[in-house]
N, C-alpha and C positions, 0 to 999 in steps of 0.2 A: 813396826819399826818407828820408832821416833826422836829425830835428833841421829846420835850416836848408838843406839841400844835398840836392841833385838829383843822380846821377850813373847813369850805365850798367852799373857795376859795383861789384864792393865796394870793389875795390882805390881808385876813383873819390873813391868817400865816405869813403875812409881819410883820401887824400890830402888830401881839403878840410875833413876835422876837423885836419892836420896843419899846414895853411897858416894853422888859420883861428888856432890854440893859440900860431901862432908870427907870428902878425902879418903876415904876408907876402903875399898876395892878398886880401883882402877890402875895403881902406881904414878911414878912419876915420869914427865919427860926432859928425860935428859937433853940439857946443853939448851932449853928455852929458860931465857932470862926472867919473861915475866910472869905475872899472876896466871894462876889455875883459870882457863875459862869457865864464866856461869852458865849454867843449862840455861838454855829455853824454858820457861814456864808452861805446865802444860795446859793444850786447852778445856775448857771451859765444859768441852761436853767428852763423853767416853772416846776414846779410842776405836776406831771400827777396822778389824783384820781385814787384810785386803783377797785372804783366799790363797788358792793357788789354781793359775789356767796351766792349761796344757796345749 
């Protein structure tokens, strides 16, 4: 997870910070006045899954 977006992989979460910058899959929110927020830029090094405990 990062930010706002779930994904399986990094490539995942690239894609949905990409969709999300360019308006294309996420829709609109209604009844906010102003601009689209920008992602977070991501960091610098890989993304590391956090697993799952039990």
């Amino acid at each position: 997870m990062f930010w706002n977006w779930i994904g399986r992989s990094q490539e995942e979460i690239e894609q949905a910070r990409r969709d999300w910058m360019e308006g294309s899959r996420f829709g609109e929110v209604k009844g906010y006045e102003g601009d689209p927020l920008s992602a977070p830029a991501l960091p610098p090094t890989p993304l590391k899954p956090r697993g799952r405990a039990r």
